[in-house]
N, C-alpha and C positions, 0 to 999 in steps of 0.2 A: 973430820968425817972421812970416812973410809972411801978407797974409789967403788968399790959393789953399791955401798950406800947408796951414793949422789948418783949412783945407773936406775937406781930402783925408783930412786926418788921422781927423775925424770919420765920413767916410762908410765908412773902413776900421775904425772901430772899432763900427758900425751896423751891417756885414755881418759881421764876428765874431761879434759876441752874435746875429743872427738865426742861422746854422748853427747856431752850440753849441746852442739853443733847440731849433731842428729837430731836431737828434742825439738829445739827450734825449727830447721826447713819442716819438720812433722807437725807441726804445730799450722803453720804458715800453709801448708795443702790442704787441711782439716781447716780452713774456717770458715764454710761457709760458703764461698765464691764457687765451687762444684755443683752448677745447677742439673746436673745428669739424672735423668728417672731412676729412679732404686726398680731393681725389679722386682718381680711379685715375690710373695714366699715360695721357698722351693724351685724357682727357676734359675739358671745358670745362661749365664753369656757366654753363645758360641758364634765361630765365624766370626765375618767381616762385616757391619751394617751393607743394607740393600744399597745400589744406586739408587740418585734421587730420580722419580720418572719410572723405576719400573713397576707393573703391575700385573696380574694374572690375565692372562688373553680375555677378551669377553664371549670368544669360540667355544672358552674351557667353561665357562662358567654356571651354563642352562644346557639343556636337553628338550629337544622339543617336540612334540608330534600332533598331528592333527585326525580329527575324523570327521566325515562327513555324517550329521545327526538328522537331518531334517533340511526343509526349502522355507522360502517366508511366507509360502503358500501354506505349507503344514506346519507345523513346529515336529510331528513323529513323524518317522522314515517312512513314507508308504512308498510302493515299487510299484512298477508299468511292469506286466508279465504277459505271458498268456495262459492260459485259461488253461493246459496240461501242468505249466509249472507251477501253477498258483493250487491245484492239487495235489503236488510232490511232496509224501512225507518227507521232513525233513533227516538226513543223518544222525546216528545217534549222537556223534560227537559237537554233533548242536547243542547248546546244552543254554543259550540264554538267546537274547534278541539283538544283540552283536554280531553275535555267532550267526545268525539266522540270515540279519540281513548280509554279512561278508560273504556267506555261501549262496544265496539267492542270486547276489550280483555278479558272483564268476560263471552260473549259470546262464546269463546274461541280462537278469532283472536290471530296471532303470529305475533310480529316485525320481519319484516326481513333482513336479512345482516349478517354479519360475526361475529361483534364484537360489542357491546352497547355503547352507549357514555349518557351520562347522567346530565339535570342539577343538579346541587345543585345551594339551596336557601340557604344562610348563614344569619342571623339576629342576631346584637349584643343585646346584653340584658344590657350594659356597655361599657365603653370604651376600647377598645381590639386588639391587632395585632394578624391576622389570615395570616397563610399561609398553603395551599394545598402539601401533601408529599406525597399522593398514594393513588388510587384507583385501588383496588381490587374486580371486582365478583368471589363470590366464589359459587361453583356451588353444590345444592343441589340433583335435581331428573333429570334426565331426561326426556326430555315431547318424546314421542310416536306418531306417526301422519303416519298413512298408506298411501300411495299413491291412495289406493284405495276408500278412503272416499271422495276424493275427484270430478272434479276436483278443483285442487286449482288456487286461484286467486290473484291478486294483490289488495289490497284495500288502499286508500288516503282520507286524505281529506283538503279543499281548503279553508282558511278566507282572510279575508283583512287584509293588513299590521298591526302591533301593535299601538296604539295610541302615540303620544309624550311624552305624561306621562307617559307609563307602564314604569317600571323600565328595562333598560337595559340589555341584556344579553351579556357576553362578554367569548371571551374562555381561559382559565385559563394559564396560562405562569408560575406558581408556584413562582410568585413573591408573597412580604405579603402584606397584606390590613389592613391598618388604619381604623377602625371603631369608629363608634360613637355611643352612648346608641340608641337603635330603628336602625341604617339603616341596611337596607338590601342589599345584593349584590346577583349575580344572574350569575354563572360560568360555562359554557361549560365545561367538562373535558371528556378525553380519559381515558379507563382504564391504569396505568399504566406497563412503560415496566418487562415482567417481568424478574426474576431474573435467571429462567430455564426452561428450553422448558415444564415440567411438571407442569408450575404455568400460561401459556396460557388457555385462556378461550377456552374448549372446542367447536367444528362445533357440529352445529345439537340445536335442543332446547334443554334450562336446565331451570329449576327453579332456579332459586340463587337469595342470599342478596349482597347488597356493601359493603364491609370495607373500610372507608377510614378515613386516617392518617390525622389530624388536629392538627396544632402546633397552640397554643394560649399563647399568652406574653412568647414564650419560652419554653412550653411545649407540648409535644404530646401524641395526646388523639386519642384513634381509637373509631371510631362509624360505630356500625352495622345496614346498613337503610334499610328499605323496602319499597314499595310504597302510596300510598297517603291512599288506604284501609287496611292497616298493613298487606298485602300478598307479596310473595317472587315476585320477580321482572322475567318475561317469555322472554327469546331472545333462536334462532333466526332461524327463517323459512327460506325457497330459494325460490324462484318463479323464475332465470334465472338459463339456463343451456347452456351447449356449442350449438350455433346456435337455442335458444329457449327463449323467454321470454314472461313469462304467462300475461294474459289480465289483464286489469286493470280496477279498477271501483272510482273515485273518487268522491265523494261529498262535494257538498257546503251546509255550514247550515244556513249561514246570509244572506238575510232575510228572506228566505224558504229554507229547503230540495229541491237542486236537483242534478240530480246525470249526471257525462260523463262517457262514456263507451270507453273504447280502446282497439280493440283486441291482440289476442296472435300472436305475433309474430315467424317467423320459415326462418332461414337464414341459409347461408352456409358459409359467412366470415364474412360481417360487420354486425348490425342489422339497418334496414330502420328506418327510423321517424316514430313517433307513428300518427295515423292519430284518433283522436278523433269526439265523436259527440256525444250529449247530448241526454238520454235514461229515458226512466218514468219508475221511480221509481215503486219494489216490482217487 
């Protein structure tokens, strides 16, 4: 045999045994013992896995705002006026009973009833379980209001039902909510009870903001809210007294400003039905 031969023969019998080699380690990482998730269809492995431990802020997660909707005296906004504002057509850029009551009250209208009750609008920003643990007003100034500037009045006012679509509003049971990136929920809540007669929200007006306790995937975060124009939140006026209860002025804003008028009531046990009738406005 030739010496080219017995070269050839060797390099042919050198890339034999390297495959068969290769085959096998390939064989021996394919069997099985790979318990790593396949990914889905279409996705590609990028980066480096997360640390173990980290997670999305629960700062980042909700969005929150509150409104002041009613007292547990009323369940509707009625306002402590007087008796020129409570005839003030309203701006045209009023255009619902949101609108109505946010501009009555920078006028310096008062809600009135005992105690506030408040929506909040929760919006997830991600996927999130939210549940409600406390709401707290906590009371800033006291609002001042003589008897003598007045008199004072009852003020309302009156739209159509909400459309099928508006987002629901429901009252709050301090169960937790499943959310989903984007939805909104929309929660009646009482302030909560408090812990000692000295953490009751004060009678009379006060200025104050809300604290309230927000547990998100298991942890709780307090958020201090104020209203829709980042001012302290105003409750809360009286307009009834034993065997008295002041007139009332309620307007409609869809599809014009008008306004009913109902007077002040004065009884000695029960109070009569209010007897209303529609009055032009200013």
């Amino acid at each position: 045999m030739s010496a080219r031969r017995r070269v050839a023969l060797l390099l042919a019998t050198f890339a034999l045994s390297w495959a068969l080699s290769f085959a096998v380690i390939e064989a021996l990482r394919d069997d099985g013992d790979d318990d790593r998730p396949a990914l889905p269809p279409g996705a590609a492995a990028t980066g480096s896995p997360p640390s173990a431990g980290t997670t999305a802020s629960s700062a980042d997660a909700v969005s929150l705002t509150a409104t002041l909707t009613g007292t547990r005296h009323s369940h509707e906004l009625a306002l402590e006026v007087t008796e020129p504002q409570a005839r003030m057509v309203p701006p045209p850029q009023v255009r619902d009973c949101r609108q109505f009551a946010s501009w009555a009250q920078r006028e310096g209208a008062l809600p009135v009833g005992f105690e506030p009750v408040h929506l909040l609008t929760i919006r997830a920003e991600r996927s999130v379980d939210v549940a409600i643990h406390g709401v707290v007003a906590v009371p800033v100034a006291q609002i001042l209001r003589e008897r003598e500037q007045g008199p004072w009045v009852e003020l309302a006012c009156r739209q159509d039902p909400p459309t099928p679509t508006a987002t629901p509003e429901v009252r709050d049971n301090g169960e937790p909510h499943v959310l989903v990136p984007g939805q909104t929920i929309r929660l009646v809540v009482d302030l909560s009870d408090p812990e000692s007669a000295a953490a009751t929200f004060p009678g009379g007006g006060w200025n104050y903001y809300l604290r309230v306790d927000l547990e998100i995937d298991g942890v709780t975060r307090s958020y201090e809210l104020r209203d829709e124009a980042g001012e302290h939140f105003r409750c809360c006026g009286r307009t009834t007294f034993m065997g008295y209860q002041a007139a009332r002025y309620e307007w409609t804003i869809s599809p014009k400003p008008t306004l009913r008028y109902c007077p002040e009531l004065n009884y000695v046990d029960k109070p009569p039905p209010r007897v209303c009738q529609a009055r032009e406005p200013g």
